[in-house]
C-alpha positions as a LaTeX table, in Angstrom:
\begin{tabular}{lrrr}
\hline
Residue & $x$ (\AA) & $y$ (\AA) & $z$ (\AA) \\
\hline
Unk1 & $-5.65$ & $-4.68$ & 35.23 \\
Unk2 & $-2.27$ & $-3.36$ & 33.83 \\
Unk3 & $-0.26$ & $-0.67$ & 34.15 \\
Unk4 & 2.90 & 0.64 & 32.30 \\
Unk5 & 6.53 & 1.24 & 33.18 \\
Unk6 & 8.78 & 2.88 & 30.63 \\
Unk7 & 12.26 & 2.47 & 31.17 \\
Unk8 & 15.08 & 4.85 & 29.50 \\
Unk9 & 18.47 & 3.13 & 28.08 \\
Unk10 & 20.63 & 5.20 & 25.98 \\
Unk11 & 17.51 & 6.66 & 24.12 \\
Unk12 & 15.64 & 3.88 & 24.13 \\
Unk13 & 12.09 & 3.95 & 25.61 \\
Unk14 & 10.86 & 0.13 & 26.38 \\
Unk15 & 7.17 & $-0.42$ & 27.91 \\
Unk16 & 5.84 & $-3.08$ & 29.86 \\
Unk17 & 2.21 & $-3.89$ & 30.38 \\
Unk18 & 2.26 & $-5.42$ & 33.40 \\
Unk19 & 0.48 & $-5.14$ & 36.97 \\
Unk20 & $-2.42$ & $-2.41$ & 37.63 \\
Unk21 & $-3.67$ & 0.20 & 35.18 \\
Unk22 & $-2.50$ & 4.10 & 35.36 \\
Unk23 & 0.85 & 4.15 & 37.35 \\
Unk24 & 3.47 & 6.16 & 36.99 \\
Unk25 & 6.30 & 4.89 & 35.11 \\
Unk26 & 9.56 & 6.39 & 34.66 \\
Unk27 & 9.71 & 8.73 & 31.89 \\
Unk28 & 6.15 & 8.62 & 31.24 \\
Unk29 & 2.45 & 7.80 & 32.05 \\
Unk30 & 0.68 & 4.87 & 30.46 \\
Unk31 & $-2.62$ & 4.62 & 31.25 \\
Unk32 & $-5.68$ & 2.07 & 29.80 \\
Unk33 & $-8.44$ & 3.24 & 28.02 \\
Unk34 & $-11.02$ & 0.57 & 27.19 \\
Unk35 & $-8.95$ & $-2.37$ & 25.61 \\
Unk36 & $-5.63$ & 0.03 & 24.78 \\
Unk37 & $-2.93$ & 2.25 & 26.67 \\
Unk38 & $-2.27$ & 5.59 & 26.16 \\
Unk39 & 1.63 & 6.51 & 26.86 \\
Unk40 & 1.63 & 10.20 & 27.88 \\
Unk41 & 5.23 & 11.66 & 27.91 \\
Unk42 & 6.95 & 13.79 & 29.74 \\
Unk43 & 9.76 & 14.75 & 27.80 \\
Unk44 & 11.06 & 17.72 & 27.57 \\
Unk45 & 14.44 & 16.96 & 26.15 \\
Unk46 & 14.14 & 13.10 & 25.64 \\
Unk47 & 12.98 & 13.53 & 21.85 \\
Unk48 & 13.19 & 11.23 & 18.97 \\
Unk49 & 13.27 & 8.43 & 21.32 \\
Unk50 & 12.15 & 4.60 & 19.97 \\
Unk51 & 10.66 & 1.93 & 21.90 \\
Unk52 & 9.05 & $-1.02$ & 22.00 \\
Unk53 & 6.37 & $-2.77$ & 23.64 \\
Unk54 & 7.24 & $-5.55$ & 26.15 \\
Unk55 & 4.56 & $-8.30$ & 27.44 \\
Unk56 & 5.28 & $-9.82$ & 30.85 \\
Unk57 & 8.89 & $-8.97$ & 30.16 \\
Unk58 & 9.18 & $-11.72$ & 27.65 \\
Unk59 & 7.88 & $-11.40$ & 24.51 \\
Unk60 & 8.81 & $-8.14$ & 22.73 \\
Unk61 & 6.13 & $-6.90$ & 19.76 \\
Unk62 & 6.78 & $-8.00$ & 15.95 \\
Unk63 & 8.84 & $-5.75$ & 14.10 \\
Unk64 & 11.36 & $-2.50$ & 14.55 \\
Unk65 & 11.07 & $-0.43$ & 17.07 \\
Unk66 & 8.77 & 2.54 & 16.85 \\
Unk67 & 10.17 & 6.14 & 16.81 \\
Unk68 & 8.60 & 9.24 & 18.46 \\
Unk69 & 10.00 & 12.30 & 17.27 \\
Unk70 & 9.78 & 16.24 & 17.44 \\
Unk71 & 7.16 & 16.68 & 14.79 \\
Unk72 & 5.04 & 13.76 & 16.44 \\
Unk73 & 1.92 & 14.82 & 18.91 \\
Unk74 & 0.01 & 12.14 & 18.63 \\
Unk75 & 1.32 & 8.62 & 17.65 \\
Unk76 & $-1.09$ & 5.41 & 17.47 \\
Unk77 & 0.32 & 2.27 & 17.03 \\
Unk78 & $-1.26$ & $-1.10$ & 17.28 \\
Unk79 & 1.45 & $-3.86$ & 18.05 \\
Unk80 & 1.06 & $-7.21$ & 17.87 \\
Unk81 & 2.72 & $-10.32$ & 19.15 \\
Unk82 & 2.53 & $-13.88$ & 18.12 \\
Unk83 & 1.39 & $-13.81$ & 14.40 \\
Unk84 & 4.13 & $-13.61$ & 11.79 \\
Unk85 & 1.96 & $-14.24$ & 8.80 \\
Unk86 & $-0.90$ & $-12.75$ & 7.18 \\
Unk87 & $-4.09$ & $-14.75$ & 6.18 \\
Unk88 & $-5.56$ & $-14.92$ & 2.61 \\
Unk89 & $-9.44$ & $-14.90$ & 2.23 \\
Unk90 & $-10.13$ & $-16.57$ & $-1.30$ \\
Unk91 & $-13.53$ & $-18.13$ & $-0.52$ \\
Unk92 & $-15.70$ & $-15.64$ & $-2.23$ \\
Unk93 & $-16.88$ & $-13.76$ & $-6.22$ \\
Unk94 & $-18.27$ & $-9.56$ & $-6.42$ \\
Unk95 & $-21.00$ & $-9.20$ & $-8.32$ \\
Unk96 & $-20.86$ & $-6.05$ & $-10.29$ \\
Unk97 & $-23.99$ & $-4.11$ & $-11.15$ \\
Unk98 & $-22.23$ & $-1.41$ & $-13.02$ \\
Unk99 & $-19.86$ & $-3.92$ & $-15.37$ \\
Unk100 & $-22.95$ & $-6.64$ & $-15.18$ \\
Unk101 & $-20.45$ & $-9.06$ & $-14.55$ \\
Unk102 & $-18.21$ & $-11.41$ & $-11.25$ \\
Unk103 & $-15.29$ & $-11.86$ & $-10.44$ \\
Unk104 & $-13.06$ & $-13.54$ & $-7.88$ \\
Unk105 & $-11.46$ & $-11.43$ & $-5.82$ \\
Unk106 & $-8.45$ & $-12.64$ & $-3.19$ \\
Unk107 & $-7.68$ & $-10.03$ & 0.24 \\
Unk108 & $-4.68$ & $-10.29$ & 1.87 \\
Unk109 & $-5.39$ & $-9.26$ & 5.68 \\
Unk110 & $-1.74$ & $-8.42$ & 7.08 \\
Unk111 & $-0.26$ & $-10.11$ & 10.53 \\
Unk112 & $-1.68$ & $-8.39$ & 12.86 \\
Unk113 & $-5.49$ & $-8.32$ & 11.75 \\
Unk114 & $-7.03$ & $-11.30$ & 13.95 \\
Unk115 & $-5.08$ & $-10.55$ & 16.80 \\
Unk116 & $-5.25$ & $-6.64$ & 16.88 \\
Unk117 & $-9.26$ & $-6.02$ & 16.80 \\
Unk118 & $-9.19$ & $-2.28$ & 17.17 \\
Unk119 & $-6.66$ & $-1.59$ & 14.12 \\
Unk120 & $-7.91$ & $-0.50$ & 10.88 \\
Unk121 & $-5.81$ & $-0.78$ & 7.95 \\
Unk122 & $-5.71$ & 1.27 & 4.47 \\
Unk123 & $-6.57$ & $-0.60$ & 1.32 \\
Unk124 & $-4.29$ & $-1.15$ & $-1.95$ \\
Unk125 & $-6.13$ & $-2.26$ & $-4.96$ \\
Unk126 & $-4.10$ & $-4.43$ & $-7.10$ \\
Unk127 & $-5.17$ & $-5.43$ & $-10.54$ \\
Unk128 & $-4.05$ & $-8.99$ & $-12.32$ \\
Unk129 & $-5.33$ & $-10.23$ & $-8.57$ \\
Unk130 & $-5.11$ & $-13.84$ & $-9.88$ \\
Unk131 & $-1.25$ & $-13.37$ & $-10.27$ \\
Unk132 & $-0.74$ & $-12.31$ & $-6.89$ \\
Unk133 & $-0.35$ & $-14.83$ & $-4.86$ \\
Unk134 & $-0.06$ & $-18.75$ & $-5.51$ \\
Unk135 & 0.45 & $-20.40$ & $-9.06$ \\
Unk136 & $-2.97$ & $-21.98$ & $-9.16$ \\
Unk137 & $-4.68$ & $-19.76$ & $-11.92$ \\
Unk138 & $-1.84$ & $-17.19$ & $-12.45$ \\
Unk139 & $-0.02$ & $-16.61$ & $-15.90$ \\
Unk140 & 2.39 & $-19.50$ & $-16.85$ \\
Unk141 & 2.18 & $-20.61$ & $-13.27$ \\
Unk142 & 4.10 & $-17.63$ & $-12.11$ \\
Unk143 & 2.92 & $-14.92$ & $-9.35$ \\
Unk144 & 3.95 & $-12.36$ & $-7.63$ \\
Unk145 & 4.26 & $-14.01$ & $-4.36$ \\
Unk146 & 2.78 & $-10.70$ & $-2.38$ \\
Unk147 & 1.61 & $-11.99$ & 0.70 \\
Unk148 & 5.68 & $-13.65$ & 1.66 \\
Unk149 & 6.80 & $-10.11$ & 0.50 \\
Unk150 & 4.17 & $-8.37$ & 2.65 \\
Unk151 & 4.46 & $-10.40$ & 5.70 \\
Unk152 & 8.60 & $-9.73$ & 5.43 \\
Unk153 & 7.82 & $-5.93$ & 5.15 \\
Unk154 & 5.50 & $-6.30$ & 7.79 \\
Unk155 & 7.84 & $-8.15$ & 10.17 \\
Unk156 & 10.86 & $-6.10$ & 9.48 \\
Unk157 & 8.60 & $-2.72$ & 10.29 \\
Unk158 & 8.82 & $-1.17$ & 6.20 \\
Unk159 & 5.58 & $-1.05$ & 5.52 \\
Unk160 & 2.52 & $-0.37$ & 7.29 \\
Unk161 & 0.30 & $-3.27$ & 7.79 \\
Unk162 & $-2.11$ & $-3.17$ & 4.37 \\
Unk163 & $-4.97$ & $-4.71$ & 3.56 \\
Unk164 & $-4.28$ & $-5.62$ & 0.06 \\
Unk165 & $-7.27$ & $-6.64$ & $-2.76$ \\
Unk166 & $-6.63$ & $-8.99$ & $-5.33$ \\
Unk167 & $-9.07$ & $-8.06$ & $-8.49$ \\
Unk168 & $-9.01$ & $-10.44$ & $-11.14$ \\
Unk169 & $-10.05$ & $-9.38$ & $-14.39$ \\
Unk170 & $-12.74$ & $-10.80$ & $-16.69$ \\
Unk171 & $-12.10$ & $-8.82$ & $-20.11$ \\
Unk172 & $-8.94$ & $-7.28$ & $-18.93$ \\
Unk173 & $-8.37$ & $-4.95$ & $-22.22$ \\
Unk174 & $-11.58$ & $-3.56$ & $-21.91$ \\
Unk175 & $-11.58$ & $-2.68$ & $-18.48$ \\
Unk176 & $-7.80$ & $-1.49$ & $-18.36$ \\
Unk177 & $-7.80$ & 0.88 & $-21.21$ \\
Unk178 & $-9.50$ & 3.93 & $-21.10$ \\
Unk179 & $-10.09$ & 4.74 & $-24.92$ \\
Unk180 & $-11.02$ & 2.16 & $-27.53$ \\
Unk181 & $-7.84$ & 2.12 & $-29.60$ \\
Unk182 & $-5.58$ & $-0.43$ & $-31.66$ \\
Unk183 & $-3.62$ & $-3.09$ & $-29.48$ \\
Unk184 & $-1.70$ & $-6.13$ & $-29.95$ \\
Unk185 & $-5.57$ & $-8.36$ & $-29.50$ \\
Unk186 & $-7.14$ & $-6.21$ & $-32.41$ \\
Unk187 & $-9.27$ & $-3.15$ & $-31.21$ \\
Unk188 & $-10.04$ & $-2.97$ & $-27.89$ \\
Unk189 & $-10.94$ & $-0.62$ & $-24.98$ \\
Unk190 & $-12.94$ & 2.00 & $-23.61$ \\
Unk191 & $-14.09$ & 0.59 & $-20.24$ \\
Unk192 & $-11.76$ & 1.82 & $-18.01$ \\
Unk193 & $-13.92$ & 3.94 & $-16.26$ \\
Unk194 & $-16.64$ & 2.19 & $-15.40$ \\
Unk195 & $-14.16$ & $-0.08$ & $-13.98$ \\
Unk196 & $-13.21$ & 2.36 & $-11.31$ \\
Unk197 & $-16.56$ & 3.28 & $-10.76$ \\
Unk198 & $-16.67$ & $-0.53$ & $-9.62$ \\
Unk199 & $-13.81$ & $-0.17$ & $-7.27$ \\
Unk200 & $-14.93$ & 2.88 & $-6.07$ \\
Unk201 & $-18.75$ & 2.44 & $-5.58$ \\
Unk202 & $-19.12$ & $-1.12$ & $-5.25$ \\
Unk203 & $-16.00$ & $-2.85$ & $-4.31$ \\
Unk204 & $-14.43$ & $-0.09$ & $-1.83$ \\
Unk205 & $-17.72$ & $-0.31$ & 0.33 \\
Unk206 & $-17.77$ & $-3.81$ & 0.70 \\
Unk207 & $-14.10$ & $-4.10$ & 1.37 \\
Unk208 & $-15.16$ & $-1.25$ & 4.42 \\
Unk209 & $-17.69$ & $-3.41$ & 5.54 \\
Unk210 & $-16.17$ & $-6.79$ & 5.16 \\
Unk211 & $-13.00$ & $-5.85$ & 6.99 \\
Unk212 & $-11.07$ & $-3.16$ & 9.48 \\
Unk213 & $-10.92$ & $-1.01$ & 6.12 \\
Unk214 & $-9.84$ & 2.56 & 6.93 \\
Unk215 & $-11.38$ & 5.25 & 5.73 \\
Unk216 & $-8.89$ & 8.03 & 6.13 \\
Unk217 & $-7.97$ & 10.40 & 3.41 \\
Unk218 & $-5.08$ & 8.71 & 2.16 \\
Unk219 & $-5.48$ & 5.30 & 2.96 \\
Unk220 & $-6.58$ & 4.02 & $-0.40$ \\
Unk221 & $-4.33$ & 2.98 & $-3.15$ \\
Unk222 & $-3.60$ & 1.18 & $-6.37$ \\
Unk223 & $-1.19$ & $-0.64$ & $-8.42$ \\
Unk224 & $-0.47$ & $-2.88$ & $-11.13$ \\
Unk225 & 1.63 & $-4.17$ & $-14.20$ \\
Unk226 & 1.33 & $-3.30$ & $-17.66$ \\
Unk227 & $-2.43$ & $-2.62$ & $-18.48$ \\
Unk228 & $-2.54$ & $-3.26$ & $-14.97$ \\
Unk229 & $-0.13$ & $-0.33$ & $-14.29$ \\
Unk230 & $-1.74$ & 1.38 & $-17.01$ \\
Unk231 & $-5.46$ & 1.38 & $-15.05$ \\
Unk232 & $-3.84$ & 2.35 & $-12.41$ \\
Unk233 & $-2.29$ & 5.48 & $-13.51$ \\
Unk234 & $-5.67$ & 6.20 & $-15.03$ \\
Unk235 & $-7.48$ & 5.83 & $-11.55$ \\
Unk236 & $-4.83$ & 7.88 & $-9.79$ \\
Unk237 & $-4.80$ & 10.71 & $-12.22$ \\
Unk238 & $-8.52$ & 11.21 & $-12.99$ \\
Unk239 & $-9.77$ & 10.35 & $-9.10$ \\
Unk240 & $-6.88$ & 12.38 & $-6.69$ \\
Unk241 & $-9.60$ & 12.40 & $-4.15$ \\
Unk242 & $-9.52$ & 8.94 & $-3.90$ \\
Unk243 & $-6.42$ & 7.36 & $-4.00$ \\
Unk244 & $-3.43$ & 8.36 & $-2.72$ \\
Unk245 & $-0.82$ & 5.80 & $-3.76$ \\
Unk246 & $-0.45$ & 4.58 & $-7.08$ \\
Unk247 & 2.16 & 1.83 & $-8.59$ \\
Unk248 & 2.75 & 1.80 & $-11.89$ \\
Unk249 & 4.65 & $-1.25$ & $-13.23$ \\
Unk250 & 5.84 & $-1.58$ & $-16.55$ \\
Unk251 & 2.67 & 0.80 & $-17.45$ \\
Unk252 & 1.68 & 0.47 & $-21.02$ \\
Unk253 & 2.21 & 4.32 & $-22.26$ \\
Unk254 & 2.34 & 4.27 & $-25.60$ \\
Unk255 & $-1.15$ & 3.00 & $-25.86$ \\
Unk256 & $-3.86$ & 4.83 & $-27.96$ \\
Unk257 & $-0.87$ & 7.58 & $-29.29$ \\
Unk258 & 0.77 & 8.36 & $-25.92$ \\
Unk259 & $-2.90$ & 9.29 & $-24.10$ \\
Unk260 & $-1.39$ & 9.16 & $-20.94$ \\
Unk261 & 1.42 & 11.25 & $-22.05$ \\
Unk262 & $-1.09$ & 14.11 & $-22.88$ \\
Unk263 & $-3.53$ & 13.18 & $-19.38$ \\
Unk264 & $-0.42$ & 13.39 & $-17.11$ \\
Unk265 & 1.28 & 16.91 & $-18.93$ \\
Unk266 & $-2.52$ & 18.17 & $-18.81$ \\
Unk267 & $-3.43$ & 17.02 & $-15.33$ \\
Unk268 & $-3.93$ & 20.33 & $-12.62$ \\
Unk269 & $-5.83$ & 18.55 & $-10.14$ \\
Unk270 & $-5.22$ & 19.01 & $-6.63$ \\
Unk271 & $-3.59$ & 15.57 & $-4.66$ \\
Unk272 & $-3.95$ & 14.54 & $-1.30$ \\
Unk273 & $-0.70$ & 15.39 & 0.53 \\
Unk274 & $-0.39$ & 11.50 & 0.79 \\
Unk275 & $-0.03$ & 11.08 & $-2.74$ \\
Unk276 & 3.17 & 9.32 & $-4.20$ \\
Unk277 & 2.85 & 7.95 & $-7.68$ \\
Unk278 & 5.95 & 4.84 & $-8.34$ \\
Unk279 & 6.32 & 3.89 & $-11.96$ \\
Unk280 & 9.28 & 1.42 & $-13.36$ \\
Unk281 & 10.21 & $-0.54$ & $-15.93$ \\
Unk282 & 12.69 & $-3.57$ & $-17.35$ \\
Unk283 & 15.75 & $-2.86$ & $-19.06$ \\
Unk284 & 16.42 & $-3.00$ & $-21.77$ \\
Unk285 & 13.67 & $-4.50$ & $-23.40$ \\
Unk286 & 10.62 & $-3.69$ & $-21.08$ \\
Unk287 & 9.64 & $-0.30$ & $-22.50$ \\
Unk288 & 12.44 & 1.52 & $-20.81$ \\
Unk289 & 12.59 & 4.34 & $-23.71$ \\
Unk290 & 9.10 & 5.47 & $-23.75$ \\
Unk291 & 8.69 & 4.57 & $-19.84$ \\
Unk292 & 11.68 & 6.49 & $-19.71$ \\
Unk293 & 10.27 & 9.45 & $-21.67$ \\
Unk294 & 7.28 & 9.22 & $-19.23$ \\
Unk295 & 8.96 & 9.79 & $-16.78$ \\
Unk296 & 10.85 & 12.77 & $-18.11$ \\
Unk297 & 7.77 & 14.39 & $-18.20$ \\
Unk298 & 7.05 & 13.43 & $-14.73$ \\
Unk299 & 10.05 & 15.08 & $-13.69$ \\
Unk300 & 9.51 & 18.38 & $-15.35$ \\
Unk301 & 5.83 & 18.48 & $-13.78$ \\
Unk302 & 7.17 & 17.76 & $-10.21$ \\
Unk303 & 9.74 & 20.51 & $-10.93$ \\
Unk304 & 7.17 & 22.76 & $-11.51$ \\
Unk305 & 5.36 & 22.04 & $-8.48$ \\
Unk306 & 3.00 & 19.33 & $-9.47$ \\
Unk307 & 4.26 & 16.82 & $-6.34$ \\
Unk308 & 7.58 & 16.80 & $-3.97$ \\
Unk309 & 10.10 & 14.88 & $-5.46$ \\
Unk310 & 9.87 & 12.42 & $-2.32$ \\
Unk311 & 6.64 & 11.33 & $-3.21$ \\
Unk312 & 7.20 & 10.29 & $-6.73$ \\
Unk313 & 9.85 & 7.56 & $-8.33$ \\
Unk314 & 11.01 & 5.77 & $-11.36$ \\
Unk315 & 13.01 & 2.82 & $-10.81$ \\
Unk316 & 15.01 & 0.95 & $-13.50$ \\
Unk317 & 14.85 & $-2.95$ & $-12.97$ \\
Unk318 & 18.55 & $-4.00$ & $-14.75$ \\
Unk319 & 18.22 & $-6.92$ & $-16.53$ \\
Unk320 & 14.64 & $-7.38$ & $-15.80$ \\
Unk321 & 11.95 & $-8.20$ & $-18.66$ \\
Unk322 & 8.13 & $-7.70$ & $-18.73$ \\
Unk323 & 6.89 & $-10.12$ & $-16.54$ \\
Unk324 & 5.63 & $-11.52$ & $-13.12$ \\
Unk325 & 8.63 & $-13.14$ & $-11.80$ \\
Unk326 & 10.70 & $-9.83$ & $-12.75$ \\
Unk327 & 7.61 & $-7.24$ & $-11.33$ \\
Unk328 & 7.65 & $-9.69$ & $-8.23$ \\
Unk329 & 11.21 & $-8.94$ & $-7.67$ \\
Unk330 & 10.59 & $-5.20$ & $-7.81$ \\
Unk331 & 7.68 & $-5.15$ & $-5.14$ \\
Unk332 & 9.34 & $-4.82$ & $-2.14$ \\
Unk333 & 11.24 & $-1.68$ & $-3.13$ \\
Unk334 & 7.50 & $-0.30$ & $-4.95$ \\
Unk335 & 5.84 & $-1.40$ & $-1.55$ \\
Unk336 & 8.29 & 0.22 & 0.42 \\
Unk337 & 7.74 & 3.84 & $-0.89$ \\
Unk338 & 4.23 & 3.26 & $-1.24$ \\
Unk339 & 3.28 & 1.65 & 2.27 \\
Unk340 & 6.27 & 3.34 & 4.18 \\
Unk341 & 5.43 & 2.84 & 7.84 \\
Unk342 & 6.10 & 6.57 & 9.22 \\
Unk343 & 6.40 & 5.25 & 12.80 \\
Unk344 & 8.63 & 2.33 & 12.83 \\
Unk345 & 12.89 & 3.43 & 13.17 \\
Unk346 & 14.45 & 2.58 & 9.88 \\
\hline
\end{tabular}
């Protein structure tokens, strides 16, 4: 039995959920359905307004405040109140009938997940999942320290809460590269494909049923470092219907004779409107002329119409060389533009 009172100060819309379900509150209606509240404004004039909900007038929500503006109809959030920290589920290996092989794979569930059990959360695929998040089992003993980062993001309302996957590799040059070609291990590659079939068909479905996976156009991504960021450019540009978000770290581009140069300046597919593509690199001795010729091309294809210019980046990392601790310090700023929480204030 609870009911809602929003209050107006200087623009700001606060709601309590307190006493008896479905009375009128000042500035709007908030009324219960099943386990949740619906606010129902009537506001004429009172647009963007940002609020924040309020339990037993002492504990406010996690995170900034959320904004409802003039292009907003419908706006579902899912607050939560006394977890801080996301949880990391380690405890299990995928089985692969299409690569005939296992592997361990770690999920990050964000804040909010045990507390909030009607949310569902999109999915971001990130390869290299065994330098993600603790030094046990992660190059040199250095990781990417994700979960901290996403929690922070979380917290300060940046990102939207993400479920993030952790896939570590068994024969990572095979299964990053698309084309069997020269590298620095000898020849190598070719399997790239059939590793996305994996995500897609195999791991993607068990991630749905496993957790609160979404499965909203849009709310799938991918990233990585490297032939990490190299696989993931490959997923993003030859499956559009599939994932949305791609981050491309350091990404590998001069592999097999610039392929990826000729994919991306041959690729006409049509996105999802969600789609934003980040790519970066070190400077400057992390690939930052041919990264940076990449990204010229990039450039000329958004220019031309190929994406908005606010859904792609390249970022520079000053200083920075190719690896972990230096891609680590860049996440927050990739996960940022790639998780961007539309309905927090920023």
């Amino acid at each position: 039995e609870q009911h809602g009172d929003a209050l107006e100060d200087d623009g700001l819309l606060i709601i309590l959920l307190v006493g008896e379900t479905g009375q009128q509150g000042h500035g709007g209606d908030l009324r219960g359905e099943g386990r949740g509240f619906q606010l129902r404004l009537q506001a004429k004039d009172q647009l963007p307004v940002e609020f924040k909900p309020l339990i037993n007038d002492e504990i406010w929500s996690v995170g900034a405040n959320y904004l409802l503006n003039t292009s907003t109809t419908l706006l579902d959030i899912y607050p939560y109140f006394h977890h801080a920290h996301g949880t990391l589920d380690k405890t299990y290996e995928f089985h692969s009938q299409i690569l005939g092989n296992s592997r361990k794979i770690i999920t990050y569930l964000p804040p909010s997940y045990h507390q909030n059990t009607h949310k569902s959360y999109p999915v971001l695929f990130m390869n290299d999942g065994h330098n993600l998040f603790e030094a046990e089992g992660s190059y040199a003993g250095r990781h990417w320290d994700i979960a901290t980062t996403m929690d922070r993001l979380c917290n300060q309302g940046k990102v939207a809460e993400t479920i993030i996957v952790g896939v570590v590799p068994v024969d990572r040059t095979h299964e990053y590269l698309p084309t069997k070609a020269r590298t620095p291990f000898g020849i190598a590659g070719g399997g790239a494909e059939k590793y996305v079939q994996f995500l897609l068909k195999e791991l993607k479905p068990y991630i749905s049923g496993r957790y609160r996976a979404s499965v909203a156009p849009g709310s799938l991504g991918i990233a990585g470092s490297s032939y990490g960021g190299l696989i993931s450019l490959y997923a993003w540009l030859a499956h559009p219907d599939e994932f949305a978000l791609c981050g491309a770290f350091s990404p590998s581009v001069y592999f097999d004779n610039r392929i990826f140069f000729r994919m991306l300046e041959n690729d006409e597919k049509q996105r999802l409107v969600q789609s934003k593509l980040y790519v970066d690199s070190g400077s400057p001795n992390d690939g930052l002329g041919i990264i940076g010729e990449f990204n010229n091309l990039a450039v000329n294809k958004v220019s031309n119409g190929w994406m908005s210019f606010p859904q792609y980046t390249y970022v520079v990392g000053e200083g920075h060389t190719h690896s972990e601790e230096c891609w680590a310090l860049r996440a927050p700023d990739a996960l940022t533009f790639l998780l961007k929480d539309h309905a927090r204030h920023h």
